[in-house]
N, C-alpha and C positions, 0 to 999 in steps of 0.2 A: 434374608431375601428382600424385604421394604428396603433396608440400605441399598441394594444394588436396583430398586427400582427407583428412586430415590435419585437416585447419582443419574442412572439414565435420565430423568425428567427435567434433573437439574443442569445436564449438559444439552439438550434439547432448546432447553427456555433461553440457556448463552450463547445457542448458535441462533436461533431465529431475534434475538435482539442487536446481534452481531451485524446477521442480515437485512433487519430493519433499516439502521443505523448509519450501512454502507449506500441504500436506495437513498436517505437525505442528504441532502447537501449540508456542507458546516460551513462557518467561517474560520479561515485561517487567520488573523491578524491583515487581514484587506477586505477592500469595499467590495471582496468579487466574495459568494459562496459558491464553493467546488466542490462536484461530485466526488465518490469516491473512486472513479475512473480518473480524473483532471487530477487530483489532487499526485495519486500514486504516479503517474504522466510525469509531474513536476518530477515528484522525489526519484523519478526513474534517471530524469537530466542533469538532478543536484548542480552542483557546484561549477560543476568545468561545460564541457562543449560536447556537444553531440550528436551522431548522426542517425541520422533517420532507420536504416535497416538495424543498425546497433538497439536503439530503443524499441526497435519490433521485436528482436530476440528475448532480450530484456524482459520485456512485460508480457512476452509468448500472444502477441496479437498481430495480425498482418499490417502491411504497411499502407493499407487503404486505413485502417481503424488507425493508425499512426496520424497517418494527415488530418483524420477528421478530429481527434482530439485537439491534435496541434492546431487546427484553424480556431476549432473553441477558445483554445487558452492564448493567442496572441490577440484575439477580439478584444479577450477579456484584457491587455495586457501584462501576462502574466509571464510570456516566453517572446521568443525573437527566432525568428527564422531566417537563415542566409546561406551564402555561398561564397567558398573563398575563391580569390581571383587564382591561384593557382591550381583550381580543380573547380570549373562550372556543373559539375556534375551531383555532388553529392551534396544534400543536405543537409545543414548544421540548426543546432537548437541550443539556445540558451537561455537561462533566466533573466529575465527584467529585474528590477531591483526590488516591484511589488513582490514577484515569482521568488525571489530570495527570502523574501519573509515569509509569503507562507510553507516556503522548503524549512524555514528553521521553527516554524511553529509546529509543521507535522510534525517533525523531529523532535520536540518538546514533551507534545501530546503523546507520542511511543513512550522517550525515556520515563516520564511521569508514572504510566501503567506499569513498564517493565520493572522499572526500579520496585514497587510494589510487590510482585510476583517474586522477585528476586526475593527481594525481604524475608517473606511468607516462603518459600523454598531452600533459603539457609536454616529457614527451624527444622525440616526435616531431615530422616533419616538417609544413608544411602538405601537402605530398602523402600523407605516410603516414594525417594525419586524415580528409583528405577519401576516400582507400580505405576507412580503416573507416567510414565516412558512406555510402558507395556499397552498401558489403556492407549493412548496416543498413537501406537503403532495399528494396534486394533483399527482405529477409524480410519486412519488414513490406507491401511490395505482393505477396506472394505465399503471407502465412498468413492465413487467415481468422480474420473478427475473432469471436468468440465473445462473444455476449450475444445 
């Protein structure tokens, strides 16, 4: 019974440092520090061209909280916003060349942990995965989704 209160405690103390973590700002490999809303924003536009209702799906937030990040992050110069001349209509966003680095430092900062986990997850069993797949199903049918 202490193990299974144990494991709850210890998954507790990794979500509220999780959650911590996400309220600061980091730096990505630029003069700008980005929240964890700005940052995710970037990684949402990555690489190629983007339009504005696309990136509202995306990150499941309306397209008022779209613009308002997107005005943050071109302040900061980190994205570019326009319009192609064969559609005045629609929206586009792309990265600056700051916004490219810290797209490929988030990316960095993921594979680093993941690689980690991974590691630590080929030592185990297929029963030991499929328990932590069980527990994982548990939380997520059981916390409420927020948005």
């Amino acid at each position: 019974m202490q193990d299974y209160i144990e494991i709850i405690e210890r998954m507790s103390a990794v979500q509220y440092r999780i959650n911590y973590n996400d309220r600061k700002p980091k730096n990505f490999g630029t003069d700008q520090l980005l929240y964890h809303s700005e940052i995710h924003f970037i990684d949402a536009i990555g690489v190629g061209d983007i339009n504005a209702s696309t990136l509202s799906k995306k990150l499941d937030i309306t397209n008022g909280a779209v613009t308002q990040v997107a005005e943050k992050l071109i302040k900061k110069g980190l994205i570019l916003k326009y319009k192609r001349d064969s559609n005045k209509k629609e929206v586009l966003f792309k990265l600056t060349e700051k916004g490219k680095t810290a797209y490929k430092n988030h990316e960095l900062f993921h594979k680093e942990l993941n690689d980690k986990v991974i590691e630590y997850l080929k030592g185990l069993s297929k029963e030991q995965v499929e328990g932590i797949l069980g527990l994982i199903g548990i939380c997520e049918k059981h916390l409420p989704r927020i948005s």
